[in-house]
mmCIF file of the N, C-alpha and C atoms, coordinates in Angstrom:
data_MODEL
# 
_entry.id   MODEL 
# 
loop_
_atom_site.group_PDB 
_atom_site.id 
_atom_site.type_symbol 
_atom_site.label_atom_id 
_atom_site.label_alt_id 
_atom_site.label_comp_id 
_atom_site.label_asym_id 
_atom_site.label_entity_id 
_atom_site.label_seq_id 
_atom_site.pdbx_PDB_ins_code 
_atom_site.Cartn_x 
_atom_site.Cartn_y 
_atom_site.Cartn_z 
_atom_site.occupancy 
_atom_site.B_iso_or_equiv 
_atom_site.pdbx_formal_charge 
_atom_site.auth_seq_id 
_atom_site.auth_comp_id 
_atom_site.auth_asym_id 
_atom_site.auth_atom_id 
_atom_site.pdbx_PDB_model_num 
ATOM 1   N N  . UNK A 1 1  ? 276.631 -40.860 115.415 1.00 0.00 ? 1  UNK A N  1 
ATOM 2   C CA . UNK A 1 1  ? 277.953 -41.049 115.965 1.00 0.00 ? 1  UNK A CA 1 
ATOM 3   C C  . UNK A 1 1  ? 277.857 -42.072 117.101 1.00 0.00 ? 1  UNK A C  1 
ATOM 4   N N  . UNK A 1 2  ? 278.770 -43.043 117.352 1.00 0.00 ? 2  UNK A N  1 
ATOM 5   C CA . UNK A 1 2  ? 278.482 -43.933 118.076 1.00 0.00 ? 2  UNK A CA 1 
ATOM 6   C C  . UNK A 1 2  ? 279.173 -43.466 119.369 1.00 0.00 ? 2  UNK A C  1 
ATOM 7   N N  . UNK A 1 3  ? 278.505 -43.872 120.616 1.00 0.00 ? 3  UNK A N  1 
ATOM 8   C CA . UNK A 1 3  ? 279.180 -43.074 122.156 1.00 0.00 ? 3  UNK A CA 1 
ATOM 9   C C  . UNK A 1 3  ? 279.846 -43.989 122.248 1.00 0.00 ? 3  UNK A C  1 
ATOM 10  N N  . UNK A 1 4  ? 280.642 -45.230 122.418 1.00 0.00 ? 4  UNK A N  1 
ATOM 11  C CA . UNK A 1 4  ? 281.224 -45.973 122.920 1.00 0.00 ? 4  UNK A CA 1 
ATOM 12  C C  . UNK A 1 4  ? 282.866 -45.975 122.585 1.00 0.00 ? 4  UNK A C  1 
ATOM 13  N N  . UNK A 1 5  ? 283.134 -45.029 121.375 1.00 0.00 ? 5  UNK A N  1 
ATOM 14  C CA . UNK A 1 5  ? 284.356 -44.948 120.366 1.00 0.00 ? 5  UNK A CA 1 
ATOM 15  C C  . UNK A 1 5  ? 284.882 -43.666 120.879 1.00 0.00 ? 5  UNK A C  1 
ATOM 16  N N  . UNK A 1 6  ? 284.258 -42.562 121.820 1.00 0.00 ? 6  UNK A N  1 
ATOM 17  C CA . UNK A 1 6  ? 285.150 -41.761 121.845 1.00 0.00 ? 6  UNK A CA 1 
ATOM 18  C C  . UNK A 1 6  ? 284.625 -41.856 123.625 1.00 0.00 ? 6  UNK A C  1 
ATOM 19  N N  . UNK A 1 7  ? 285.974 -41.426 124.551 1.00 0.00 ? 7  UNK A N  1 
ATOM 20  C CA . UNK A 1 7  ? 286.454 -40.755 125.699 1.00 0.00 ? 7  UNK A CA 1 
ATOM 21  C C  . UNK A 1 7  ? 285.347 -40.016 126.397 1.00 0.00 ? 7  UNK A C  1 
ATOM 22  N N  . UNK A 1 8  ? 284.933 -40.135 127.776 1.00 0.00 ? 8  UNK A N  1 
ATOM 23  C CA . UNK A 1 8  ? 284.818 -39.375 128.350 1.00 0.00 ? 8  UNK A CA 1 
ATOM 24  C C  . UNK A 1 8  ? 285.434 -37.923 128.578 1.00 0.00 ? 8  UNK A C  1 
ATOM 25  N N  . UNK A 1 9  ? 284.992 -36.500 128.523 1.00 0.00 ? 9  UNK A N  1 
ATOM 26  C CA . UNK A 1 9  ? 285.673 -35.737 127.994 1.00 0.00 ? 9  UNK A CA 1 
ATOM 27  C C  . UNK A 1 9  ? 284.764 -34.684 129.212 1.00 0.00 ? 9  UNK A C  1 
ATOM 28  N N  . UNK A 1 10 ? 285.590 -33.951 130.365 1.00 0.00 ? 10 UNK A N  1 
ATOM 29  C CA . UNK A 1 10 ? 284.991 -33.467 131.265 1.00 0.00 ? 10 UNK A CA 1 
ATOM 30  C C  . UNK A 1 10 ? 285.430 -32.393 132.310 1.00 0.00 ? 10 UNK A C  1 
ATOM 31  N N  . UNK A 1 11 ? 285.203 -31.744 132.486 1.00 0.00 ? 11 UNK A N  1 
ATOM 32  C CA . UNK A 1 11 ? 285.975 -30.302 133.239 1.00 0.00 ? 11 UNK A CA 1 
ATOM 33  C C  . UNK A 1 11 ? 286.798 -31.498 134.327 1.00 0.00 ? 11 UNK A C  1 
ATOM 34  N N  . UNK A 1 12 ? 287.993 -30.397 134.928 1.00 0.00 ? 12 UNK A N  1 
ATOM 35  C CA . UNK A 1 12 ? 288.821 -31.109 135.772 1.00 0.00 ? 12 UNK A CA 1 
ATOM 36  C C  . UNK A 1 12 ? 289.569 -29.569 136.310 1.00 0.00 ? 12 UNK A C  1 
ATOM 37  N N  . UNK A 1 13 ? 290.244 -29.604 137.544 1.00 0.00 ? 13 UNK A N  1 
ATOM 38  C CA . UNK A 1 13 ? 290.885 -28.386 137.672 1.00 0.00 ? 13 UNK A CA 1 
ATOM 39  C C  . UNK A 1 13 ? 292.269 -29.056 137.844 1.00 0.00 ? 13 UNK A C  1 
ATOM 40  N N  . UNK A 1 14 ? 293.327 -28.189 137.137 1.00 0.00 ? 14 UNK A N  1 
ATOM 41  C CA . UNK A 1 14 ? 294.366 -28.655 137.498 1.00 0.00 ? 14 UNK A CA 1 
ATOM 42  C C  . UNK A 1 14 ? 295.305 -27.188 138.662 1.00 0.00 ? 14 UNK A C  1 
ATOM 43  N N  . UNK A 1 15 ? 295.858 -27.868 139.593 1.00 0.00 ? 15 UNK A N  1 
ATOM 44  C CA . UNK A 1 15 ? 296.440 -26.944 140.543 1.00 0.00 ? 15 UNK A CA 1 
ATOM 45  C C  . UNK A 1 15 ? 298.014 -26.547 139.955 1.00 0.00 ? 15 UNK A C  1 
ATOM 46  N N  . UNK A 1 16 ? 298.535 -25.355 140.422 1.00 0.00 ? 16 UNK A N  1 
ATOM 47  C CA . UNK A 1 16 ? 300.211 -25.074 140.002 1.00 0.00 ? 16 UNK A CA 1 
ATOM 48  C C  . UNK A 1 16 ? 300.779 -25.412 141.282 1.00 0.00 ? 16 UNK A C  1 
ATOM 49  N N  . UNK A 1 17 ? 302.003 -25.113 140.742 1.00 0.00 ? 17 UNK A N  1 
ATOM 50  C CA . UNK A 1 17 ? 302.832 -25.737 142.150 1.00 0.00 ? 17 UNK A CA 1 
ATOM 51  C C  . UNK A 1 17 ? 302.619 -24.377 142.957 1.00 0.00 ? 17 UNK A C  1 
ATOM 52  N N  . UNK A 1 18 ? 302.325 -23.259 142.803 1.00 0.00 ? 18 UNK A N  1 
ATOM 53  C CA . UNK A 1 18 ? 302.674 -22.029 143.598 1.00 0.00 ? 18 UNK A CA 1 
ATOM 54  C C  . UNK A 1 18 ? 300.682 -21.461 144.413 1.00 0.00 ? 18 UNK A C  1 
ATOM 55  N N  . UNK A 1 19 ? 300.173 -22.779 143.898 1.00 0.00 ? 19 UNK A N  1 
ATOM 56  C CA . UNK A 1 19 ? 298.422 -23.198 144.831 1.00 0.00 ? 19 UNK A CA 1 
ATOM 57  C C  . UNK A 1 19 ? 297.621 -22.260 143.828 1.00 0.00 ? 19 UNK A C  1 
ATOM 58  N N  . UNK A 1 20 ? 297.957 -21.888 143.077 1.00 0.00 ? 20 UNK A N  1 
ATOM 59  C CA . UNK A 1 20 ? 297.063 -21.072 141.890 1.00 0.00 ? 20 UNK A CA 1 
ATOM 60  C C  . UNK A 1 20 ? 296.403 -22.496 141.368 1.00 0.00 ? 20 UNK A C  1 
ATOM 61  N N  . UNK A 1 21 ? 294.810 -22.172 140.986 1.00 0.00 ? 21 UNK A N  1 
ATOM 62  C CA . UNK A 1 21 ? 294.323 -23.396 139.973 1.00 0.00 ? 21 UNK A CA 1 
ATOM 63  C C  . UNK A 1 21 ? 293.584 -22.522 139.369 1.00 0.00 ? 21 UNK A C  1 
ATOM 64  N N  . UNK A 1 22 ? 292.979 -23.404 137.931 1.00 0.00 ? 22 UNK A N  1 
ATOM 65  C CA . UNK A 1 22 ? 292.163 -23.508 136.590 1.00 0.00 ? 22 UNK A CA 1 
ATOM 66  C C  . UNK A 1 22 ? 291.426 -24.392 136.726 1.00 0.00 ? 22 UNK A C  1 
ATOM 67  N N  . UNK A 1 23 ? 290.182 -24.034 135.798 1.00 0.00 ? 23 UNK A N  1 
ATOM 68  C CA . UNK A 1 23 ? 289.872 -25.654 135.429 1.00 0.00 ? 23 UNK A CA 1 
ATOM 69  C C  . UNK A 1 23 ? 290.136 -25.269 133.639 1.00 0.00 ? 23 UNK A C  1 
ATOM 70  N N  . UNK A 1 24 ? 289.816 -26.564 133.824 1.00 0.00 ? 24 UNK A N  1 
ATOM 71  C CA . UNK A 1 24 ? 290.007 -27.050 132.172 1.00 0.00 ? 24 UNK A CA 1 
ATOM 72  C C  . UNK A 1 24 ? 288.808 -28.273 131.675 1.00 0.00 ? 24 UNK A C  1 
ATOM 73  N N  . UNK A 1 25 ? 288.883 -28.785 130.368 1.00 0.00 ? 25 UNK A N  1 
ATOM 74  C CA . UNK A 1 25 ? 288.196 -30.003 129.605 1.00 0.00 ? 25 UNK A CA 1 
ATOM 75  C C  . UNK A 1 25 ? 289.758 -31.258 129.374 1.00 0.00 ? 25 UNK A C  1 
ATOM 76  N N  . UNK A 1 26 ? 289.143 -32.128 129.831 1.00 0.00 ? 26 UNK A N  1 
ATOM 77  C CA . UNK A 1 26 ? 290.135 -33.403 129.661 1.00 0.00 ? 26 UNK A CA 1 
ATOM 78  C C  . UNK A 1 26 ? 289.582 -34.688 129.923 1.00 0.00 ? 26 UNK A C  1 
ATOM 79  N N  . UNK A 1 27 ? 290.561 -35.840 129.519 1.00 0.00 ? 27 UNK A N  1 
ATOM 80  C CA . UNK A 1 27 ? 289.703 -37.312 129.498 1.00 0.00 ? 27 UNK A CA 1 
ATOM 81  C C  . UNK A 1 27 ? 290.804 -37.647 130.409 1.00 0.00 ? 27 UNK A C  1 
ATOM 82  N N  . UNK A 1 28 ? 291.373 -36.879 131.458 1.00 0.00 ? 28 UNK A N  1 
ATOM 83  C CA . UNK A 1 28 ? 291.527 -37.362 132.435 1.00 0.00 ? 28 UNK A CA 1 
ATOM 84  C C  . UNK A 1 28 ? 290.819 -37.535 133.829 1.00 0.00 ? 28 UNK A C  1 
ATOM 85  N N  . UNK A 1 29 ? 291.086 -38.812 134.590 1.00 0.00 ? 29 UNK A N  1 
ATOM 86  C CA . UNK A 1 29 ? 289.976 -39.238 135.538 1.00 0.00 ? 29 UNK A CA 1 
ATOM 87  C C  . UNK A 1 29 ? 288.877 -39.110 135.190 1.00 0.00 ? 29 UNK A C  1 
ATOM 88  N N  . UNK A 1 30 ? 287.749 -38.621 136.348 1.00 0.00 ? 30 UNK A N  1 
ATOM 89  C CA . UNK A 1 30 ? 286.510 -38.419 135.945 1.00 0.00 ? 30 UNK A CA 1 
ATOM 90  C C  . UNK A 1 30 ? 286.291 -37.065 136.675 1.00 0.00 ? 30 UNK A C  1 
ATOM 91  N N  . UNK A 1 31 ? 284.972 -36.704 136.126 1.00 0.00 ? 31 UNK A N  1 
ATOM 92  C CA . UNK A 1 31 ? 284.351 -35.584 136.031 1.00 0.00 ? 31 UNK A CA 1 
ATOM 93  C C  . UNK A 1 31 ? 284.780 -34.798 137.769 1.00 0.00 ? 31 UNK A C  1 
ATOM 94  N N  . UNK A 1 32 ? 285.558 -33.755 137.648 1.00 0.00 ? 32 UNK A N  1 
ATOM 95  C CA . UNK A 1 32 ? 285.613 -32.710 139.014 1.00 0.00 ? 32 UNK A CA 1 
ATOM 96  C C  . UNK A 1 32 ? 287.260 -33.678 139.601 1.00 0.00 ? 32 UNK A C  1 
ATOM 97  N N  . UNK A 1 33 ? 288.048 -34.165 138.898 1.00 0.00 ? 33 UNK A N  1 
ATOM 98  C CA . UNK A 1 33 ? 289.293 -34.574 139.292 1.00 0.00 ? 33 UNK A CA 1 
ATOM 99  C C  . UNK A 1 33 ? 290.354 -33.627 139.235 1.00 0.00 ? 33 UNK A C  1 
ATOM 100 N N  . UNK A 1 34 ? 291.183 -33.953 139.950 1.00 0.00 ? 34 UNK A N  1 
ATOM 101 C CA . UNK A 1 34 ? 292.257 -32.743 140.526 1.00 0.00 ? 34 UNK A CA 1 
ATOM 102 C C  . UNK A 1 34 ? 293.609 -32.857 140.051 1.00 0.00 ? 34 UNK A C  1 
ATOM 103 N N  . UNK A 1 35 ? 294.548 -32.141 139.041 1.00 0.00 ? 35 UNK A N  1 
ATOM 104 C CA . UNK A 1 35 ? 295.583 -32.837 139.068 1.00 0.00 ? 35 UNK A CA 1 
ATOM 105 C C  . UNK A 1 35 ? 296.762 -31.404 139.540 1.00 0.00 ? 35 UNK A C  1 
ATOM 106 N N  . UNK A 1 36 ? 297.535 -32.220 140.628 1.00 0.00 ? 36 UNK A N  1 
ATOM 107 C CA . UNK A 1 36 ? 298.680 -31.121 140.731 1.00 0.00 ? 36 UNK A CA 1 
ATOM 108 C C  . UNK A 1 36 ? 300.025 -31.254 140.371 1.00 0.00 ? 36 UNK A C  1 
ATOM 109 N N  . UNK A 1 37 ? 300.277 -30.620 139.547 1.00 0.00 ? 37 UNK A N  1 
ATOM 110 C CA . UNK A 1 37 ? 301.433 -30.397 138.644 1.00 0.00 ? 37 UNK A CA 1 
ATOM 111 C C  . UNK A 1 37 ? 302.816 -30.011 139.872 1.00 0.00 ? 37 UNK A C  1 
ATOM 112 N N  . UNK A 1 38 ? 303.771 -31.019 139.136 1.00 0.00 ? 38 UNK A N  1 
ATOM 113 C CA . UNK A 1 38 ? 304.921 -31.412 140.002 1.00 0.00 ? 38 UNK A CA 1 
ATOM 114 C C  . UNK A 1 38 ? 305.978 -30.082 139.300 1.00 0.00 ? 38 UNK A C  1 
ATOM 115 N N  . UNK A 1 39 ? 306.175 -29.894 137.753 1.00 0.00 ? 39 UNK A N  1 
ATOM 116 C CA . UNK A 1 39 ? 306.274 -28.959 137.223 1.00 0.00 ? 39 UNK A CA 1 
ATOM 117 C C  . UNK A 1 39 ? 305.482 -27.768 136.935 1.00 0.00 ? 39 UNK A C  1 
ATOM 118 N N  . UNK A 1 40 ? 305.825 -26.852 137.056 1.00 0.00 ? 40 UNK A N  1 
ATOM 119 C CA . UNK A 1 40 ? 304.877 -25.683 136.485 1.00 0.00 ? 40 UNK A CA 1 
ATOM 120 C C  . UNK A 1 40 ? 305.477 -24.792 135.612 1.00 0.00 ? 40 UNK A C  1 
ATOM 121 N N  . UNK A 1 41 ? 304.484 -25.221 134.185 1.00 0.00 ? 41 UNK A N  1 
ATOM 122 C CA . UNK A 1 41 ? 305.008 -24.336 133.288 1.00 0.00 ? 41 UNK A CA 1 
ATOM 123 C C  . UNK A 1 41 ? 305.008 -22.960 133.353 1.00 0.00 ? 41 UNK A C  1 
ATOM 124 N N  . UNK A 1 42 ? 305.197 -22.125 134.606 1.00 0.00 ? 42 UNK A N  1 
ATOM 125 C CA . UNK A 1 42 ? 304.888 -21.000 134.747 1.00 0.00 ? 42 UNK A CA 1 
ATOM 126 C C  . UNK A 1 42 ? 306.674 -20.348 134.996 1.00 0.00 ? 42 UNK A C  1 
ATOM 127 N N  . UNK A 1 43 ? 307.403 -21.088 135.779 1.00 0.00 ? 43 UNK A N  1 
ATOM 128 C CA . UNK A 1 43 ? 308.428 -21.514 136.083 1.00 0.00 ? 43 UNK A CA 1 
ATOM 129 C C  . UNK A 1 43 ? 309.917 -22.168 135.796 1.00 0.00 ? 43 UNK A C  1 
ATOM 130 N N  . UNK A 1 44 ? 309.034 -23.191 135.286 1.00 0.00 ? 44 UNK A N  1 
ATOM 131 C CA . UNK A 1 44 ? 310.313 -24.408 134.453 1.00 0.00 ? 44 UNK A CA 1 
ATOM 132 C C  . UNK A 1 44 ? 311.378 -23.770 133.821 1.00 0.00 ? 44 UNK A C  1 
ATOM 133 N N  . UNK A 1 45 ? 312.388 -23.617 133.586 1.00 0.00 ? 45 UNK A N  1 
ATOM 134 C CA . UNK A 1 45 ? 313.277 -23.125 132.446 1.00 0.00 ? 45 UNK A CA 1 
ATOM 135 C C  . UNK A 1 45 ? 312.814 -23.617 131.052 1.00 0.00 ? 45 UNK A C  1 
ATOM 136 N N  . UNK A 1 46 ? 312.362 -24.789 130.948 1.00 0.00 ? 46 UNK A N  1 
ATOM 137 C CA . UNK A 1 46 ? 311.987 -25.834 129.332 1.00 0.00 ? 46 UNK A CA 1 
ATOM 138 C C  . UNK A 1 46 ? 310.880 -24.515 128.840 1.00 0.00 ? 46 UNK A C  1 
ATOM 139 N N  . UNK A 1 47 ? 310.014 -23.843 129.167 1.00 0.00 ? 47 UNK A N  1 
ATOM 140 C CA . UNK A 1 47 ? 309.332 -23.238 129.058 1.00 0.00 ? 47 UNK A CA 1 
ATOM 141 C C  . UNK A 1 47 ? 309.293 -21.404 129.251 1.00 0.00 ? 47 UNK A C  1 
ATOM 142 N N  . UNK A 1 48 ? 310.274 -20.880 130.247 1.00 0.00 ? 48 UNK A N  1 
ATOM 143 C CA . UNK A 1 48 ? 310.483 -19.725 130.583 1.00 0.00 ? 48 UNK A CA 1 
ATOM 144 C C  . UNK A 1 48 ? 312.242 -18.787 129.626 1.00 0.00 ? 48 UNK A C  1 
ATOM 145 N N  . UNK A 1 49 ? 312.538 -20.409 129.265 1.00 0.00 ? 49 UNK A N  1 
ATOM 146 C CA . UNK A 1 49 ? 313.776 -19.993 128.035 1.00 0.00 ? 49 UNK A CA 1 
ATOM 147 C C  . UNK A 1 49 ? 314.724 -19.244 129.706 1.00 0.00 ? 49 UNK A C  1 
ATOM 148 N N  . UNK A 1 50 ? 315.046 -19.567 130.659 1.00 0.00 ? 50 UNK A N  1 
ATOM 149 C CA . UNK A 1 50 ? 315.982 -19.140 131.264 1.00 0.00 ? 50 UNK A CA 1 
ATOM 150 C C  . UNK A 1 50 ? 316.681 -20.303 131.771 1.00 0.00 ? 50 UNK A C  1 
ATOM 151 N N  . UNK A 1 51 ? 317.648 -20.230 132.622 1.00 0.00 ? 51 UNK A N  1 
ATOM 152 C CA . UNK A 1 51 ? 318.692 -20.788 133.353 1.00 0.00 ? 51 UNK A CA 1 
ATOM 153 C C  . UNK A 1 51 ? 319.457 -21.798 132.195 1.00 0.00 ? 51 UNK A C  1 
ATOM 154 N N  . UNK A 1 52 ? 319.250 -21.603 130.576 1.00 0.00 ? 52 UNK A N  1 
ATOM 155 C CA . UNK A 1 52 ? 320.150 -22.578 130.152 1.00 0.00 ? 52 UNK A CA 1 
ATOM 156 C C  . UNK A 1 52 ? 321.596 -22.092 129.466 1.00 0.00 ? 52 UNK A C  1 
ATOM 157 N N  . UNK A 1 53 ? 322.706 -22.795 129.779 1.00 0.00 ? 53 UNK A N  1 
ATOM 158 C CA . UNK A 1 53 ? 323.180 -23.196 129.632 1.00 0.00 ? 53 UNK A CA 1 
ATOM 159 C C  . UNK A 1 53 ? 324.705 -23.947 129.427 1.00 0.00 ? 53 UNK A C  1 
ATOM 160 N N  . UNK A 1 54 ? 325.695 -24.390 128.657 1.00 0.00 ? 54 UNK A N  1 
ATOM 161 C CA . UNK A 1 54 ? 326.634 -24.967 128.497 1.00 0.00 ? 54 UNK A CA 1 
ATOM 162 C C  . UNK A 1 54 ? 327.476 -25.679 129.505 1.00 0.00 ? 54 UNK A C  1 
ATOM 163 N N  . UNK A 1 55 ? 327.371 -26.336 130.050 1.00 0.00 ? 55 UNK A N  1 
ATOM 164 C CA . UNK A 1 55 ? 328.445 -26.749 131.427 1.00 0.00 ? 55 UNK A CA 1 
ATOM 165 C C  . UNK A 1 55 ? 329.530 -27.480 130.191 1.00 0.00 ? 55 UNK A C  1 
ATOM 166 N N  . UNK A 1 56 ? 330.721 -27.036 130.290 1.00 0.00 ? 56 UNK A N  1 
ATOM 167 C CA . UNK A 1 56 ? 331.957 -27.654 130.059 1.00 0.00 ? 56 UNK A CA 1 
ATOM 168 C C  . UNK A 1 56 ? 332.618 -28.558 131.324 1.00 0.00 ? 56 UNK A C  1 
ATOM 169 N N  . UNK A 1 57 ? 332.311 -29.690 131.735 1.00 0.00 ? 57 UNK A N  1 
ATOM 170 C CA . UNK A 1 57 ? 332.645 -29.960 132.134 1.00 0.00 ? 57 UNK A CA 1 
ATOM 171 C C  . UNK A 1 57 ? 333.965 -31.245 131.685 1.00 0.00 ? 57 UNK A C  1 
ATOM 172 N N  . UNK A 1 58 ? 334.898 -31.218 132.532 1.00 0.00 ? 58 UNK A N  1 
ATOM 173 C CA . UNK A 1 58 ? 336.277 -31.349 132.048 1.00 0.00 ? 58 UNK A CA 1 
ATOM 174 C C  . UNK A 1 58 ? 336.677 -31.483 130.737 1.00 0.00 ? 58 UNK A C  1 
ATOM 175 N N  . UNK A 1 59 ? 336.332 -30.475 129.931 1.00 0.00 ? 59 UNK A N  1 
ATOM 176 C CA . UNK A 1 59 ? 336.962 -30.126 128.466 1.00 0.00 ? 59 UNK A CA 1 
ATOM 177 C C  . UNK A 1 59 ? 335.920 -31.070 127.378 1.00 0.00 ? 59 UNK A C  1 
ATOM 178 N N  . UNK A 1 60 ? 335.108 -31.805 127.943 1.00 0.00 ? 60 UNK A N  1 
ATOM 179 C CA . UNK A 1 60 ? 334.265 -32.493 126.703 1.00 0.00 ? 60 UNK A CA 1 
ATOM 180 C C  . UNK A 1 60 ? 333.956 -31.505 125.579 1.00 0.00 ? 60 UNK A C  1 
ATOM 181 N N  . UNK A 1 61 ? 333.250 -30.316 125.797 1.00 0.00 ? 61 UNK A N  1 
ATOM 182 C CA . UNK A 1 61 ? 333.134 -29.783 124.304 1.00 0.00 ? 61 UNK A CA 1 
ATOM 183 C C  . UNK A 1 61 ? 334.302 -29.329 124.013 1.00 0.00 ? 61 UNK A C  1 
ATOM 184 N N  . UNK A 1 62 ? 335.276 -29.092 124.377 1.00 0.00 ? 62 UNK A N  1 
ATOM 185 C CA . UNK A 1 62 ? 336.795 -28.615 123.785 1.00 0.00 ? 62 UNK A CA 1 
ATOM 186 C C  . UNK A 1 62 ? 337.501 -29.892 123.404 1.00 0.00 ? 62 UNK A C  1 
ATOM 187 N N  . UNK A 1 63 ? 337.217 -30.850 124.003 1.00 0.00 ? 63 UNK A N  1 
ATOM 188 C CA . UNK A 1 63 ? 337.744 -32.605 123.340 1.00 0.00 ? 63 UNK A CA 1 
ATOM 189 C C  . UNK A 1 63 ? 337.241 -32.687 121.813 1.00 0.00 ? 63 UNK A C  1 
ATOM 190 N N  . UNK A 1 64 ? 335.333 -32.836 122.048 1.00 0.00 ? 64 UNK A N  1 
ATOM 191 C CA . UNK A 1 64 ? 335.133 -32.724 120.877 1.00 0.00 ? 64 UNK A CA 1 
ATOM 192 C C  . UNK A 1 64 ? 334.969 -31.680 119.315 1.00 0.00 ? 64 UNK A C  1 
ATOM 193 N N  . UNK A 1 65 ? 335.067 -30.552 119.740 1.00 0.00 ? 65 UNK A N  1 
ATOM 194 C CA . UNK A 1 65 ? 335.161 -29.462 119.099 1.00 0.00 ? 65 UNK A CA 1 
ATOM 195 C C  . UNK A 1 65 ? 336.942 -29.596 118.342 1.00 0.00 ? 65 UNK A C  1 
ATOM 196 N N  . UNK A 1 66 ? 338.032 -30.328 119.183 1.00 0.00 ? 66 UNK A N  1 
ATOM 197 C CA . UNK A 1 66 ? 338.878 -30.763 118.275 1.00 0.00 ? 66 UNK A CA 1 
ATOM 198 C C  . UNK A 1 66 ? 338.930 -31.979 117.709 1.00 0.00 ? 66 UNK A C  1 
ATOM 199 N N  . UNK A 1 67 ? 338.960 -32.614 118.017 1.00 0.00 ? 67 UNK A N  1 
ATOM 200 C CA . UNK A 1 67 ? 338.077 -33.925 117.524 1.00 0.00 ? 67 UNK A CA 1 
ATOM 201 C C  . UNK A 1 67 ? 337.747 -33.952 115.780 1.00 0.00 ? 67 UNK A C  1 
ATOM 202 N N  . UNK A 1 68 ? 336.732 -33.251 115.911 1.00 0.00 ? 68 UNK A N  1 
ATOM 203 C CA . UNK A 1 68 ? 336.109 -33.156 114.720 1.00 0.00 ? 68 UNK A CA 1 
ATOM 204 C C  . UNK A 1 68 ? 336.458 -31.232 114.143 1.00 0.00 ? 68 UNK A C  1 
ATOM 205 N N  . UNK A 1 69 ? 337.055 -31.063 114.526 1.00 0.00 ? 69 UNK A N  1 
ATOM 206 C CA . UNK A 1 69 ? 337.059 -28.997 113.798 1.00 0.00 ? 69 UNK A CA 1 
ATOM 207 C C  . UNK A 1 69 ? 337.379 -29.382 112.477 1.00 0.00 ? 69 UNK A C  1 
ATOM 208 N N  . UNK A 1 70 ? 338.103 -30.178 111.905 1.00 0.00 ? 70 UNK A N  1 
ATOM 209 C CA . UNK A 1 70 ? 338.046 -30.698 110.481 1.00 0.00 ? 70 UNK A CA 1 
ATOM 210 C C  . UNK A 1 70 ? 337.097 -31.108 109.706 1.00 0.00 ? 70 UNK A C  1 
ATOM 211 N N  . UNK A 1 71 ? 336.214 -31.587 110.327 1.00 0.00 ? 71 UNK A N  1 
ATOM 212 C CA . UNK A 1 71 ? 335.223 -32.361 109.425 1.00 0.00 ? 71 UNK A CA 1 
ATOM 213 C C  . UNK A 1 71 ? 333.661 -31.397 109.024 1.00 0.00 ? 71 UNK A C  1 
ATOM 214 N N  . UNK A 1 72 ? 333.504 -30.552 109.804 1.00 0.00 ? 72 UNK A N  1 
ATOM 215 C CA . UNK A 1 72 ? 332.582 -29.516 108.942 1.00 0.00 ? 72 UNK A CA 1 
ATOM 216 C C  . UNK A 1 72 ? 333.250 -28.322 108.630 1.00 0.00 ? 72 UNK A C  1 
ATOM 217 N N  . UNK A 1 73 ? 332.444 -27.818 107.417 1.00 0.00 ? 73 UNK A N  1 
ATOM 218 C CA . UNK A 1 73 ? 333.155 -26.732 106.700 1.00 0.00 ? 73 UNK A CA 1 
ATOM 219 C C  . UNK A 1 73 ? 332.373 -25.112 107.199 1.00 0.00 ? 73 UNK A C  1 
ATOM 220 N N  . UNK A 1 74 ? 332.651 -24.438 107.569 1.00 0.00 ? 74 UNK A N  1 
ATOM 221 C CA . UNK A 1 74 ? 331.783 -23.607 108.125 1.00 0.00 ? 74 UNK A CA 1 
ATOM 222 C C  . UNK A 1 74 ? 331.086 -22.702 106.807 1.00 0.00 ? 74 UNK A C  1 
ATOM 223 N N  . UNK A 1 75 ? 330.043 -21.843 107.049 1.00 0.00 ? 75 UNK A N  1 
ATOM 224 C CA . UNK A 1 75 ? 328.770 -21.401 105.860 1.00 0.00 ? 75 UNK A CA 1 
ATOM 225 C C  . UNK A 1 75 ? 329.625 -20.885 105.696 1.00 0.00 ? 75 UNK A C  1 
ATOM 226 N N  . UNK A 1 76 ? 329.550 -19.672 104.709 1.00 0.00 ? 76 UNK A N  1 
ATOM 227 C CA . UNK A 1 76 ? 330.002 -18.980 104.296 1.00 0.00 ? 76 UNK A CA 1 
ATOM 228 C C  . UNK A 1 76 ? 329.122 -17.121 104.029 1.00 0.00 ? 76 UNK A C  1 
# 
């Protein structure tokens, strides 16, 4: 296998936003590099499935919901 074709590949700790850290394996930086996460998937809504959703703001989904209420047929 030739070394020159693949990545440096090397423990790293990454920190949470709440000062908890891990380490991990990654081809980021070099060997004993630090990365602190601006998001934390511990937290985030994208990830915790909370705080979402719908803002109606000034009638857009009620604009478009008539708009188009004709044009799909609902399942059955």
């Amino acid at each position: 296998m030739k070394s020159q074709g693949h990545p440096d590949y090397h423990f790293i700790t990454v920190v949470m936003t709440d000062g908890s850290s891990y380490k991990t394996r990654s081809c980021y930086g070099k060997e004993g590099s630090v990365i602190n996460l601006d998001i934390d998937p511990r937290t985030h809504p994208a990830w915790t499935g909370g705080g979402t959703q719908l803002l109606d703001r000034a009638g857009r989904v009620n604009k478009f919901n008539d708009k188009f209420k004709g044009f799909f047929k609902p399942k059955a």
